[in-house]
C-alpha positions as CSV (number, residue, x, y, z in Angstrom):
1,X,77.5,-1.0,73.5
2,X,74.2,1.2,73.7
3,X,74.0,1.2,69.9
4,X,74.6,-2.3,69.7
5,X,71.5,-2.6,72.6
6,X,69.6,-0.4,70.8
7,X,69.8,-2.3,67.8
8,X,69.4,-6.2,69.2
9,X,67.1,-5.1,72.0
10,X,65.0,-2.0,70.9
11,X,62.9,-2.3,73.7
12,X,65.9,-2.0,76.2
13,X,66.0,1.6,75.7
14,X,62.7,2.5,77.0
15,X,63.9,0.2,80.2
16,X,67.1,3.0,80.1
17,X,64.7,5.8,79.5
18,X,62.3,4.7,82.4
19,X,65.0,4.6,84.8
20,X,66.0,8.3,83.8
21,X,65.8,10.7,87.0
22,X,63.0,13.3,86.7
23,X,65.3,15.7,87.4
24,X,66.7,14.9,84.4
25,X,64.0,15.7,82.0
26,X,63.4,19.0,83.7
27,X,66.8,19.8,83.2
28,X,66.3,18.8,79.3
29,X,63.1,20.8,79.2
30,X,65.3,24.0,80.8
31,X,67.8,23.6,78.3
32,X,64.8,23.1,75.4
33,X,63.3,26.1,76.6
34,X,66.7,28.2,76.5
35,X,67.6,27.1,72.9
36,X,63.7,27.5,71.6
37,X,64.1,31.2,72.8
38,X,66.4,31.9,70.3
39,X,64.3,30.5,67.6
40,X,62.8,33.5,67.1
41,X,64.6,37.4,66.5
42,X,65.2,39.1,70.1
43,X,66.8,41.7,71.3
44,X,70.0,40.6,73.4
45,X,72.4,42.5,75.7
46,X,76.1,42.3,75.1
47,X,76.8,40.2,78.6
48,X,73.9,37.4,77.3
49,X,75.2,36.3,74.3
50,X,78.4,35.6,76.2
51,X,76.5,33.9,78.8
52,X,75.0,30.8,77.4
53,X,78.2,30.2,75.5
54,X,80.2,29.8,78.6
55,X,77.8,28.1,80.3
56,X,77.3,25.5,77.9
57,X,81.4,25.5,77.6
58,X,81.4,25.0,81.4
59,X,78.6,22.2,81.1
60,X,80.3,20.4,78.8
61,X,83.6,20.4,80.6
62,X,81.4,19.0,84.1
63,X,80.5,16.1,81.5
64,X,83.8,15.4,80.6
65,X,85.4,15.7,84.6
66,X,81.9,13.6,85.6
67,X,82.7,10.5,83.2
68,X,86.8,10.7,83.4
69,X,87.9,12.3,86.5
70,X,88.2,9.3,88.0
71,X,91.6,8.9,86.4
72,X,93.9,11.9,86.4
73,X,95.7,10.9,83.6
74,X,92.7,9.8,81.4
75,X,90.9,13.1,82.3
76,X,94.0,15.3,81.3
77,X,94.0,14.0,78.5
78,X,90.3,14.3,78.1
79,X,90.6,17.8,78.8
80,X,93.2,18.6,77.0
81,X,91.3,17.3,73.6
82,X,88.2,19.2,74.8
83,X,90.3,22.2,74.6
84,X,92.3,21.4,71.1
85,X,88.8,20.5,69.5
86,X,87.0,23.8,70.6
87,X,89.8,25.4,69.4
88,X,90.1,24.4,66.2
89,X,86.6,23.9,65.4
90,X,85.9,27.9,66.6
91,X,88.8,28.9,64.6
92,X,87.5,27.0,61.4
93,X,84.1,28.0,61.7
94,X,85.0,31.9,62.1
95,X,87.3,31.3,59.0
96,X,84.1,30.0,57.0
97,X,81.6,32.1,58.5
98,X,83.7,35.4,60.4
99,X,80.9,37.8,60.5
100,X,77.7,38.0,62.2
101,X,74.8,36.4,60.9
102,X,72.9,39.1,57.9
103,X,70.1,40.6,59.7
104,X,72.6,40.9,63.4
105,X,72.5,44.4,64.8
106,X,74.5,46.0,67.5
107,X,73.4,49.0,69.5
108,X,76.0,50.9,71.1
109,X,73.8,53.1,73.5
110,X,72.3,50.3,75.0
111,X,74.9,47.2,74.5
112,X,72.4,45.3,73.2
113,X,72.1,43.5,69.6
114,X,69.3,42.3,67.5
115,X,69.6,38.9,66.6
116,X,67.8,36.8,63.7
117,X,66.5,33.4,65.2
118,X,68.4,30.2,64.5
119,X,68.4,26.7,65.5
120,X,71.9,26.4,66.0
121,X,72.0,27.0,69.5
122,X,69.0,24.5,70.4
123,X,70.9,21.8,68.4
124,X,73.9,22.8,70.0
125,X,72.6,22.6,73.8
126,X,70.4,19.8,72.8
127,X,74.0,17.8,71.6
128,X,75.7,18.7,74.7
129,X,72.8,17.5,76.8
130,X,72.7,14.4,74.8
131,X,76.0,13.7,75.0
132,X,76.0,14.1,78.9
133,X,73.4,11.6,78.9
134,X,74.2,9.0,76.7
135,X,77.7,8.5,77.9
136,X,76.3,8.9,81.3
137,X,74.2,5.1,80.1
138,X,77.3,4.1,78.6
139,X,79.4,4.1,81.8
140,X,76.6,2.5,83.9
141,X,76.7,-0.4,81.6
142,X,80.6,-0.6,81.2
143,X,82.1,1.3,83.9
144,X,85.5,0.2,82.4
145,X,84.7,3.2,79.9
146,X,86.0,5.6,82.4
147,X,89.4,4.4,82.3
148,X,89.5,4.3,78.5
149,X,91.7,7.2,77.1
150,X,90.5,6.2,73.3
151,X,86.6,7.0,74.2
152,X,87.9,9.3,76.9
153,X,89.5,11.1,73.3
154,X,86.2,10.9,71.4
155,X,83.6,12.1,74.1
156,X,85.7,15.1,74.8
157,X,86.5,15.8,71.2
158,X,82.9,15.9,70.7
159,X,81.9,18.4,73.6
160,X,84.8,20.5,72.4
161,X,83.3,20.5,68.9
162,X,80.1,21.8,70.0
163,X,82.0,23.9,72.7
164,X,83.6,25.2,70.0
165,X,80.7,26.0,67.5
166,X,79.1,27.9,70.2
167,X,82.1,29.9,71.3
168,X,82.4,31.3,67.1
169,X,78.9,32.4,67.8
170,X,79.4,34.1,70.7
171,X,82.9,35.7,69.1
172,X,81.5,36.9,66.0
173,X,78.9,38.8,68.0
174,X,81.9,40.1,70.2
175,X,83.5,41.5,67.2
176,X,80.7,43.1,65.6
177,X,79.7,44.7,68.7
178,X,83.5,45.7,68.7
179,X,83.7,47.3,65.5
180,X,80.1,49.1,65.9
181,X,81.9,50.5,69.2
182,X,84.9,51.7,67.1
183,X,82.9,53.6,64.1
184,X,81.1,55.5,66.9
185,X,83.7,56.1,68.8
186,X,84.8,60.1,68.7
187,X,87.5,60.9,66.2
188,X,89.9,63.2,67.5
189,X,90.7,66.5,65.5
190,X,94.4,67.0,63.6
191,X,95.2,70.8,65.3
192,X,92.9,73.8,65.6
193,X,92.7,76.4,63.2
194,X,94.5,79.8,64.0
C-alpha cells in the first residue's frame, strides 16, 4: 500500500515523513554515523567486530517482535523465517566469499585486526533501519498487516537476509583471527634429545 501511495500521491510521503518522530532521525543519524565509520580502514578489536553484528541481529529481531508479536502464531512463524533466512543467506555468502576481505589483518598480541573500508555494513544498517521504518508506516496504515503471516514471511525473511550478510562478515573475521591464533600458537616438541 505505501508503494501504491507513493506512486498515486507523491506528495503523501512527505505528509509520512513530517510526521516521523525526531527521535527517529537521530537514531538514523547514529546508525549513519556507525556504518560511515567503517568506510574508511580502522583498526578493530576482536570483541567489536562481533559487536555490531549482533546488535544489528538483535535490532532486526525487535523489528520483527515490534510489527508481529501481537500474534503468537504469526510471530513464530515470523521468527522462525528470520532465523532460516539468516541462515542460509550467511552460509551462502561464506561459500562465495569464505575468507576475509584482501587487505584484513589480524594481530594476535593485541586481538585487534585491520580492516579495509567498505560500504557493506552502512547499506546493511541503513536496510535494517529502513526496513523497521517502512513497515512501521505500513502497519499504521493497515494494521491488519500484523496479523498477516504471508507479509509477516517476507519482512522477516528480509531482516534475516541482511541479519544474515552481516553475521558472514563478522564470521569470516572470527575465523581468520582463529587461524592467525593457531599459526602462532607454540608447537610442542616430538621428545628430547639424549
Amino acid at each position: 500500500m505505501l508503494l501504491n501511495l507513493i506512486v498515486q500521491q507523491p506528495q503523501a510521503l512527505f505528509q509520512v515523513i513530517g510526521r516521523t518522530p525526531y527521535w527517529v532521525w537521530a537514531l538514523l543519524a547514529g546508525l549513519v554515523w556507525l556504518g560511515a565509520s567503517q568506510l574508511r580502514d580502522r583498526t578493530v578489536g576482536l570483541r567489536r567486530t562481533q559487536l555490531v553484528p549482533l546488535a544489528m541481529a538483535a535490532f532486526s529481531v525487535m523489528g520483527v517482535l515490534s510489527a508481529f508479536g501481537g500474534s503468537a502464531a504469526v510471530a513464530t512463524q515470523a521468527l522462525s523465517a528470520w532465523a532460516a533466512a539468516a541462515t542460509a543467506t550467511a552460509a551462502l555468502a561464506l561459500w562465495f566469499q569464505p575468507t576475509a576481505p584482501h587487505g584484513t589483518l589480524y594481530a594476535p598480541s593485541s586481538r585487534s585486526f585491520h580492516v579495509p573500508g567498505s560500504a557493506m555494513p552502512l547499506a546493511l544498517i541503513v536496510g535494517i533501519f529502513l526496513t523497521k521504518y517502512f513497515v512501521g508506516i505500513e502497519l499504521a496504515m493497515q494494521p491488519s498487516l500484523a496479523r498477516d503471516a504471508g507479509f509477516a514471511l517476507q519482512i522477516a525473511g528480509l531482516y534475516g537476509m541482511l541479519s544474515g550478510l552481516f553475521g558472514a562478515r563478522a564470521l569470516r573475521l572470527w575465523r581468520l583471527a582463529r587461524s592467525s591464533a593457531a599459526q602462532q600458537a607454540p608447537t610442542a616438541w616430538a621428545s628430547p634429545s639424549v
